[in-house]
C-alpha positions in Angstrom: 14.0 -15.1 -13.1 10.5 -13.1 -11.9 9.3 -12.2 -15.3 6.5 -9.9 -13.6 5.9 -8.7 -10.0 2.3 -7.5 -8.7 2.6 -5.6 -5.4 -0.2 -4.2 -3.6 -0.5 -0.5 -3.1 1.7 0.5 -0.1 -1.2 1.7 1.9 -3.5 -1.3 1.1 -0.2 -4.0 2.2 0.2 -1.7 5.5 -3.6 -1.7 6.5 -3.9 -5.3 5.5 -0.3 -6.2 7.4 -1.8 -4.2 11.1 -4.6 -6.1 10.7 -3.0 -9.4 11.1 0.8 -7.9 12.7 1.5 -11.3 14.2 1.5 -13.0 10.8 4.2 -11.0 9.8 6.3 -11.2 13.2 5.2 -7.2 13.5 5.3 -7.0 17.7 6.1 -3.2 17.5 6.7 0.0 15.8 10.4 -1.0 15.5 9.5 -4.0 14.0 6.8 -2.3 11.4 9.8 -0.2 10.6 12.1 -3.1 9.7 9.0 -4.0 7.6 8.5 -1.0 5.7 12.3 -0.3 5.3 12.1 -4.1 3.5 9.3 -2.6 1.4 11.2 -0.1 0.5 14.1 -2.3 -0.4 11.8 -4.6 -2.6 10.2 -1.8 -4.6 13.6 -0.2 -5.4 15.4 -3.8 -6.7 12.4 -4.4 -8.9 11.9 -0.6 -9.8 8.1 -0.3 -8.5 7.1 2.7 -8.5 4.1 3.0 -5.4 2.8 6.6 -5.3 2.0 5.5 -1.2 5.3 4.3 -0.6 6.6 8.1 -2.1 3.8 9.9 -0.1 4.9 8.2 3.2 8.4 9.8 2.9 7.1 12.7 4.4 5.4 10.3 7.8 8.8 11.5 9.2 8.3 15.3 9.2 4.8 14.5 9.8 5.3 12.8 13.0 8.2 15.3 14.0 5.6 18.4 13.7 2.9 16.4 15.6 5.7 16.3 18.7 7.2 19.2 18.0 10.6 17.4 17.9 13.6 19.0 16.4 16.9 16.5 15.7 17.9 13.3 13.9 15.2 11.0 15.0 13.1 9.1 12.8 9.3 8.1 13.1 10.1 4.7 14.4 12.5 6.4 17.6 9.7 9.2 18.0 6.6 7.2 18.2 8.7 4.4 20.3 9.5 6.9 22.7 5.6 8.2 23.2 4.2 4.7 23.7 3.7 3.1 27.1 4.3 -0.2 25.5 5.3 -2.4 21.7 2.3 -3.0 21.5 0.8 0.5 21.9 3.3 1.7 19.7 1.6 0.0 17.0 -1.6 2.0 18.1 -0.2 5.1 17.9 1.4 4.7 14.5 -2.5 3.5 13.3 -3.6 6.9 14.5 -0.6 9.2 13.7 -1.5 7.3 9.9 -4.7 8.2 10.0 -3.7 11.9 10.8 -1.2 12.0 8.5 -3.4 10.4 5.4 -5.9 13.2 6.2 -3.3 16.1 5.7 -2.0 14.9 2.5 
């Protein structure tokens, strides 16, 4: 059994993770998704509490406001869907980031 865990910030592991996507199999936004949402699950089964990974609950409504979009659709669809390619994707979620890190 894992006595202790150490987990970097959630900010510092996604900066670190788009610097190097292919080490991590990260192709696309859908795949960054997958990524986070694994995150996510980690940090919840180990009770971590990451401040970040709490802030970045609001990246949906962020992203939704920036595209005026109205519906169901998550970051992931919405930033997918403005992209010209995968690999762009992951461009556009640097910048929307960015944006979004300013705001807060």
């Amino acid at each position: 059994m894992i006595e202790s865990i150490e987990i970097k910030p959630f900010y510092n592991l996604l900066e670190h993770v788009l610097s190097v996507p292919e080490l991590y199999s990260i192709e696309s936004v859908k795949s960054l998704g997958q990524f986070i949402n694994g995150f996510r699950v980690a940090t919840a089964a180990y009770k971590i509490e990451d401040s970040d990974l709490k802030n970045f609950e609001l990246f949906t409504k962020f992203v939704k406001q920036r595209y005026d979009i109205v519906g169901g659709y998550d970051w992931v669809r919405i930033i997918n869907f403005y992209s010209s390619s995968s690999a762009n994707s992951l461009k556009v979620f640097e910048k929307l980031l960015v944006e979004f890190k300013l705001s807060n």
